[in-house]
C-alpha positions in Angstrom: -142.2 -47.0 -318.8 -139.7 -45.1 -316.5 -137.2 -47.1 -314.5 -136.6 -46.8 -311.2 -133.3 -46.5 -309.7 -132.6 -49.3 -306.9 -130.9 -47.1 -303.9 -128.6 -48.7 -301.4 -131.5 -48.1 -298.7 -133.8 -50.1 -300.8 -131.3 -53.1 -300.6 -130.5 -53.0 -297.0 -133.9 -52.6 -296.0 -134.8 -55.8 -298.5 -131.6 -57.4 -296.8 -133.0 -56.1 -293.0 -136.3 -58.4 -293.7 -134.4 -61.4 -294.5 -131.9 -61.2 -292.1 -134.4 -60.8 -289.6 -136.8 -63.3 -290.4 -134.2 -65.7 -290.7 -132.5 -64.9 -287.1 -136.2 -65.7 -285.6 -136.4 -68.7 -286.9 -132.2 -69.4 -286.1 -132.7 -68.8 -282.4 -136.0 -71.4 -282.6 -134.1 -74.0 -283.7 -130.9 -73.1 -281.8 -133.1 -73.6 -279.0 -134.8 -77.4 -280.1 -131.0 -78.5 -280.9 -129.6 -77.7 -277.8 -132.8 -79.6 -276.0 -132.0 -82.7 -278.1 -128.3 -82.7 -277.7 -128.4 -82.6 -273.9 -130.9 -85.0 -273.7 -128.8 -87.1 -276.3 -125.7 -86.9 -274.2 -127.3 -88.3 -271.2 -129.0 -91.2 -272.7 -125.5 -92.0 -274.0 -124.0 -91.9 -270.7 -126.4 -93.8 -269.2 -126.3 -96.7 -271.8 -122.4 -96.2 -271.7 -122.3 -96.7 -267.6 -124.7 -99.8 -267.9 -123.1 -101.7 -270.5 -119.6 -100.9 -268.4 -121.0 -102.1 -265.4 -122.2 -105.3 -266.4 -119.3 -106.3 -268.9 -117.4 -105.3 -265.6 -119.4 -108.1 -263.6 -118.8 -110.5 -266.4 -115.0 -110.4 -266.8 -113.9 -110.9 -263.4 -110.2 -112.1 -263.4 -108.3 -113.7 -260.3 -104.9 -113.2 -259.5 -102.9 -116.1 -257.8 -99.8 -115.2 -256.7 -97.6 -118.0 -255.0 -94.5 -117.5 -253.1 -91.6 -119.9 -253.7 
């Protein structure tokens, strides 16, 4: 049984694969997370404005001011 020597072009070709199958699939979900964050973001400011506006309508304070 003869061994074979591992060479540094054997590793950073081995390495090359990986590295670029994982960038595909990076970039994918780079892509999805940025969709949902945005889309997140809004939905909070939108919930954010309504419930300001009607506690706003609720809580209504009047200021009598007298002079003496």
């Amino acid at each position: 049984m003869a061994q074979q020597r591992i060479t540094r072009e054997d590793l950073e070709a081995k390495f090359g694969e990986i590295q670029g199958g994982l960038q595909g699939k990076l970039n994918d979900k780079k892509q999805t997370l940025m969709t949902v964050a945005t889309v997140g973001g809004i939905v909070l400011l939108l919930i954010f404005f309504l419930l300001g506006k009607r506690s706003g309508k609720k809580k209504t304070t009047f200021v009598e001011i007298r002079r003496v």
